[in-house]
N, C-alpha and C positions, 0 to 999 in steps of 0.2 A: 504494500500500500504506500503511495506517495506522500510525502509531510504534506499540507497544508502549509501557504502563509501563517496564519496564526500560529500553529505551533513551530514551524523554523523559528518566529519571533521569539518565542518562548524559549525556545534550546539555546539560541544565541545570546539573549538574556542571560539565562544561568549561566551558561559556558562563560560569562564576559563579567559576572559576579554584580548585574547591574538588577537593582529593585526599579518595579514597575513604577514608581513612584518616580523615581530618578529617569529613565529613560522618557517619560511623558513631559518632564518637563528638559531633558535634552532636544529633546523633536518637538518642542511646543505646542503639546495635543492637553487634555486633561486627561487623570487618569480614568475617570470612566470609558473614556474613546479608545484610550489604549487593548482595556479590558476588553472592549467592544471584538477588536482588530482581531486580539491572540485568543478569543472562548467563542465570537457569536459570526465567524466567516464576515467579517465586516469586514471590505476593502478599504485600504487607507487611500487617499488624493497620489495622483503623481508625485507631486509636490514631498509627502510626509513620508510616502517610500523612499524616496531619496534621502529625507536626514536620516531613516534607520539604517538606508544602507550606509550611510558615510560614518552612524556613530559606535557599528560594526564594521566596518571595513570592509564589506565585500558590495555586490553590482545589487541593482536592482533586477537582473537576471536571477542571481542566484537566491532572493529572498521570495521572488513570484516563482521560481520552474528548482530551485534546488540542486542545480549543477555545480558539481562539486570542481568541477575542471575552470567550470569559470571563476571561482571563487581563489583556487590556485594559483589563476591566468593571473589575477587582479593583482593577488598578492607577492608572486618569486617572480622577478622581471627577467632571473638570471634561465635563459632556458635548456641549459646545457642540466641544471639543478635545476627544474621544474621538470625536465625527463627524468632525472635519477630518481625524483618521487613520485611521478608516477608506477616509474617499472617498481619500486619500492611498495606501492598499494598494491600491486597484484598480487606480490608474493603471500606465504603460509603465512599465518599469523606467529608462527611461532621464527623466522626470519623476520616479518618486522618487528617483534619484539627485540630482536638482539641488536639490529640496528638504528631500533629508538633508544636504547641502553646506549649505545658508542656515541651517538651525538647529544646526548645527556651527558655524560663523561667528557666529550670534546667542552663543550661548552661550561663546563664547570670549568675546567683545566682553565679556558679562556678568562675567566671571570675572576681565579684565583690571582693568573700572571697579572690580569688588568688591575688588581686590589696592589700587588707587592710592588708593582713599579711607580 
């Protein structure tokens, strides 16, 4: 079954640790509209998908249709590294787990050098 609008709203919300309360007044809606949007299949204006797309970061594509390519497109500019995560989402889960671990691990290391110098 396809997400709905409202509920991608709703997962990116949580995923992004942001209260409904906060996100209606980032996109200038009141919170009962919001509630509207993500529980009663209410479309939002051009206009208001736009600020949710922009205070998520991803298209107005991917919050109406859920393309997760486009969301990727929007986000790694670099596409040499937007193919290695793609081929990266096909694989076993139990390969991208070990390759979410190495760039967890890279990126610490990162953040460690970046704290000592």
């Amino acid at each position: 079954m396809t997400m709905k609008l409202g509920s991608r709203m709703q997962q990116l919300r949580k995923d992004n640790n942001i209260t409904q309360a906060t996100l209606a007044k980032q996109i200038q809606i009141s919170l009962p509209q919001l509630v509207r949007y993500e529980t009663k299949d209410v479309q939002p204006t051009a206009e208001t998908l736009n600020r949710i797309a922009n205070v998520f970061g991803v298209s107005m594509d991917f919050l109406v249709n859920g393309k997760l390519d486009e969301k990727a497109k929007n986000s790694i500019h670099n596409a040499e590294l937007l193919r290695q995560f793609i081929a990266v989402e096909n694989m076993e889960e139990d390969d991208k787990s070990v390759i979410s671990k190495l760039i967890d691990a890279f990126i610490t290391k990162k953040q460690i050098q970046k704290l000592a110098s």
